[in-house]
Structure formats: C-alpha cells, structure tokens
C-alpha positions in Angstrom: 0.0 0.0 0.0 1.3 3.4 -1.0 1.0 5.9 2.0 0.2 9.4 0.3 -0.1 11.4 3.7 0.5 10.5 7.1 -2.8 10.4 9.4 -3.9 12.8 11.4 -7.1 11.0 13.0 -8.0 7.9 14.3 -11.6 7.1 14.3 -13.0 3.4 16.4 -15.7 1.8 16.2 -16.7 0.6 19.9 -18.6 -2.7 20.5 -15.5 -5.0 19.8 -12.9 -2.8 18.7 -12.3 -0.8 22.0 -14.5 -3.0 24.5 -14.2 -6.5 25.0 -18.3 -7.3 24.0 -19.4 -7.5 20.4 -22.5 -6.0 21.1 -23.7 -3.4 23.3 -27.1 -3.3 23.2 -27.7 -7.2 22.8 -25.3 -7.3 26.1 -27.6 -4.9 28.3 -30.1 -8.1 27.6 -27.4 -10.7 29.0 -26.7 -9.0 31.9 -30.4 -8.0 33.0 -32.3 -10.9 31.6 -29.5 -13.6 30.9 -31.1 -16.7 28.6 -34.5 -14.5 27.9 -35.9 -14.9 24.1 -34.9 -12.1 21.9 -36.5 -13.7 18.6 -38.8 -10.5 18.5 -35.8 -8.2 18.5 -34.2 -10.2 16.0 -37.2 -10.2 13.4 -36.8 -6.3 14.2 -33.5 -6.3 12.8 -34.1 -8.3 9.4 -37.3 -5.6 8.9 -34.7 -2.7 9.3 -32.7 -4.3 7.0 -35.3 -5.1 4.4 -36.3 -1.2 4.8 -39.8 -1.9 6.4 -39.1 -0.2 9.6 -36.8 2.9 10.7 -33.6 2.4 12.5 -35.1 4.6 15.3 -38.4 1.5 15.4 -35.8 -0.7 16.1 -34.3 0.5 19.0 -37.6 1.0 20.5 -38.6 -2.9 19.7 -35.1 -4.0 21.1 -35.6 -2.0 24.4 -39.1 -2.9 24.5 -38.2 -6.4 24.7 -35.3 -6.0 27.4 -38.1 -4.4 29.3 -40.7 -7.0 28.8 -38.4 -9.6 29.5 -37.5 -8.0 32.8 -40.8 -7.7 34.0 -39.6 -4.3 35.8 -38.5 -0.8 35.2 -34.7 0.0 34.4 -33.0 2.7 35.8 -30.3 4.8 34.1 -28.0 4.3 37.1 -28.3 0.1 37.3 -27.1 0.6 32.8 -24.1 3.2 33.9 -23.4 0.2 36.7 -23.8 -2.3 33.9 -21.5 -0.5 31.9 -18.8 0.0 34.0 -18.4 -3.8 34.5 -17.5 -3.8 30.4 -13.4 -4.0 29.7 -11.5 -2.4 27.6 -8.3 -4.1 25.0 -5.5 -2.5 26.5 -3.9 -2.7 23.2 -6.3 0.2 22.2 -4.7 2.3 25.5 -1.1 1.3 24.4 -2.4 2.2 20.9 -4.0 6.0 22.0 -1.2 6.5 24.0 1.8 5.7 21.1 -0.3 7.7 18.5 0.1 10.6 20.8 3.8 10.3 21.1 3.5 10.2 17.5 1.7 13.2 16.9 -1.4 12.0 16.2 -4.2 14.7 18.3 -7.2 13.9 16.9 -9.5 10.5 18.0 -13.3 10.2 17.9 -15.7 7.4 18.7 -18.2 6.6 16.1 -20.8 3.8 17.1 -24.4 2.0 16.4 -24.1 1.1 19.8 -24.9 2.7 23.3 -24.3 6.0 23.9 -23.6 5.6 27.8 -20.9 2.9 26.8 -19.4 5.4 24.7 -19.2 8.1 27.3 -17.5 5.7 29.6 -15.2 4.4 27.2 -14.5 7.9 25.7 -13.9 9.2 29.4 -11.6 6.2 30.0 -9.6 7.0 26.8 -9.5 10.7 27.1 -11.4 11.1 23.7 -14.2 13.6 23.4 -15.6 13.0 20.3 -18.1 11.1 20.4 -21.0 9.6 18.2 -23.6 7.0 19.2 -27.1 6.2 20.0 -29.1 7.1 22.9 -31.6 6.1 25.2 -34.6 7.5 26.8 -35.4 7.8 30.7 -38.3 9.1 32.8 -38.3 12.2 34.9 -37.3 8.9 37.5 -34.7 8.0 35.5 -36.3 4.6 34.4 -35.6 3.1 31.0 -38.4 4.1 28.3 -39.1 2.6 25.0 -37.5 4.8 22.5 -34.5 5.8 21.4 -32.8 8.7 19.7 -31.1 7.6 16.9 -27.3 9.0 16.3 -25.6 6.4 14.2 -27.6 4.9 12.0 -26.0 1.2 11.4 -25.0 1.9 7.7 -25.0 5.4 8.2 -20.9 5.4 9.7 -19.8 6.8 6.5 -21.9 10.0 6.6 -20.8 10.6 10.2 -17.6 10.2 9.6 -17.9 12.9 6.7 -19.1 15.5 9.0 -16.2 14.9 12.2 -13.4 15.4 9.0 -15.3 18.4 7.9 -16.0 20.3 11.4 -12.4 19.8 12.0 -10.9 20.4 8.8 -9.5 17.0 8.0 -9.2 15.4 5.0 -10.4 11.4 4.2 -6.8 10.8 3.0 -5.4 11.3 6.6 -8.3 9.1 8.3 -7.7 5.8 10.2 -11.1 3.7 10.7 -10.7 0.7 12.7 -13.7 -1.4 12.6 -14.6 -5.7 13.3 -18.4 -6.0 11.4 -20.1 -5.8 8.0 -22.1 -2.5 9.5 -18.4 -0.7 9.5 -18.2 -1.1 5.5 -19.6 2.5 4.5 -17.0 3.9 7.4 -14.4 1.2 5.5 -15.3 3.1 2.1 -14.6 6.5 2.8 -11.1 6.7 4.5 -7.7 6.2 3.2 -7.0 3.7 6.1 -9.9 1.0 6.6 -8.8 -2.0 9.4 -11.0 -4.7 9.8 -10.4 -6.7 13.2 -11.0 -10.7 12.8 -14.2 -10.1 10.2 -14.5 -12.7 8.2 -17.6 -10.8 6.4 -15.7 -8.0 5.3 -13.5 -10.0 3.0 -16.6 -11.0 0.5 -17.4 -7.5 -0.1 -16.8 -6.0 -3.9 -14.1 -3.2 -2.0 -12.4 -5.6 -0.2 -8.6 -5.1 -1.6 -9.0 -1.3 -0.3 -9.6 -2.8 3.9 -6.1 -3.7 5.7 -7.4 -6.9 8.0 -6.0 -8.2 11.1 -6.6 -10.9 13.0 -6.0 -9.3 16.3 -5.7 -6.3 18.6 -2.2 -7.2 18.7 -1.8 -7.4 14.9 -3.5 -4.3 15.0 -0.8 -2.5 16.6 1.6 -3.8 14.4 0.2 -2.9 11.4 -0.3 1.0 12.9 3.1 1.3 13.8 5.3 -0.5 11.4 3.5 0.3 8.3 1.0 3.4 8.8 2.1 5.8 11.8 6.1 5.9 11.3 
C-alpha cells in the first residue's frame, strides 16, 4: 500500500474494537435478563434491514423487549453500573497512547451502539468525540421505549464525513478501525480501513482497499510499522 499522507485521525468503532463485548445493546439483555428470548428483536433487525421499519423502530422494539423480558423498570444508574463492569483491550490504551507520542491529536468514537458505553469508554480513553445512539429515561430515571437515533447502522460513513469536515481534516489522513459488516460505508470512505477478525468483510466487492488483522495485537503492528512511522 502506498502511503500518500501521514494520518492525522484515528476514528474506532466501539462494541468489539475498544470493548471486550461485540454488542452493546444485545449485552444490556445478557446482563439484565440472561437466557431471555430475543426472537422478537431479531425479526426487528431483518425488517430494518429489508427497509420496512426505521432504525429509530428498532431500537424501540429492542428496548421494549429487554423491558418486557425483565418484568420491571430499568434505571439509568443500574445501565451506567452495567456499563462500568464492560473491559477495555488495553492494546487500544497502548495504541491511544503511542499515536500521541506520535503526533497524532485527533480521535473520535463513532458507534451504532450505546451512547452511555461510549461516554465511559471515551472518558476512559480521554477522547471527546463522540457519536452514538441514545436512550430515553423518565423524569425517575427509568428506562423508556425509544431511542434517539445518532448512528444509524450503515450510516458510519456520513458521520464520519461531518467529524473530517468540522475539523478540517481530509479522508486521505483518516484511520477507521472497525470488526463488522455494519463498518463497510465507514471502511469506504477513509484512506486507512482496518478490519479486526471479520470474516464478512473480506466478501465484499471493495475488499482489496480494507487492511485486515486478526487481532488487537496485529493491530498494533500494522499501525506502527507500516501506517504511523
């Protein structure tokens, strides 16, 4: 691969790239109702993807379900407290920290997943900006069924569009590390795509533009040896 500028921004995806779960809303179901039948949220999913229903009507089926399943309310401090409990690689920590000695200032977060995660993550990580989806509480602070949509699950590339532009950057000096099939539009519209151990990604048409490694480790191999020298 020819490197025609050096990059100035690193932009992650979260669920499986910086934490240690794949999915951050289908976790919030293991940890409150562990073994409970999601079949409802997952006939929501193929309807989003066939276009039937919104992306914002499926986050309000999937939370509806966690709720029906619990047979309780949900409070916004018992999902911070879930949350917390969620790791994070510490290659992506060694890998923050060398891009700074490397001059690299600029990170962001850009996620389909949970917008509390994020926060925690981001906080953990000193990186501010940060793009994912949120939910809804009560004047209590209990869970409601709705959602507000920020990152649309092929909608990546769009977002990642408008964080170059606010900040001036260019797609040519953009790093997006990604693991999943929904991280193809993000793949499509930086210079440097990483896939993380995703088989999927290697079927698609654009495939020869995506750098793929196997591993967090590989990962920091290919940044430093190769892309951030």
């Amino acid at each position: 691969m020819i490197i025609l500028r050096k990059p100035r921004i690193i932009i992650f995806d979260m669920d499986g790239v910086i934490t240690n779960i794949r999915n951050s809303w289908r976790y919030l179901h293991e940890y409150f109702t562990p073994g409970a039948n999601l079949d409802s949220v997952n006939i929501c999913k193929e309807r989003y993807i066939r276009g039937e229903i919104s992306y914002a009507r499926w986050m309000s089926c999937d939370i509806e379900t966690l709720l029906r399943n619990a047979r309780r309310k949900i409070f916004k401090h018992e999902i911070i407290n879930a949350y917390n409990k969620v790791g994070i690689y510490e290659e992506i920590k060694i890998l923050i920290r060398e891009a700074i000695n490397r001059g690299i200032r600029n990170f962001a977060i850009v996620s389909g997943g949970v917008s509390i995660l994020a926060r925690i993550t981001g906080d953990k990580l000193g990186i501010n900006e940060i793009y994912a989806n949120h939910l809804i509480f009560d004047s209590r602070g209990a869970l409601i069924p709705a959602g507000i949509p920020v990152v649309e699950p092929f909608g990546k590339g769009f977002v990642i569009k408008k964080i170059l532009s606010n900040k001036g950057l260019d797609e040519s000096e953009t790093v997006y590390i990604g693991d999943s099939i929904w991280d193809l539009p993000a793949f499509e519209v930086v210079e440097y795509p990483i896939a993380i151990n995703c088989e999927e990604c290697r079927k698609e048409s654009y495939n020869d533009k995506i750098l793929h490694v196997s591993s967090h480790r590989e990962l920091l191999e290919l940044l430093f040896k190769n892309l951030l020298i």
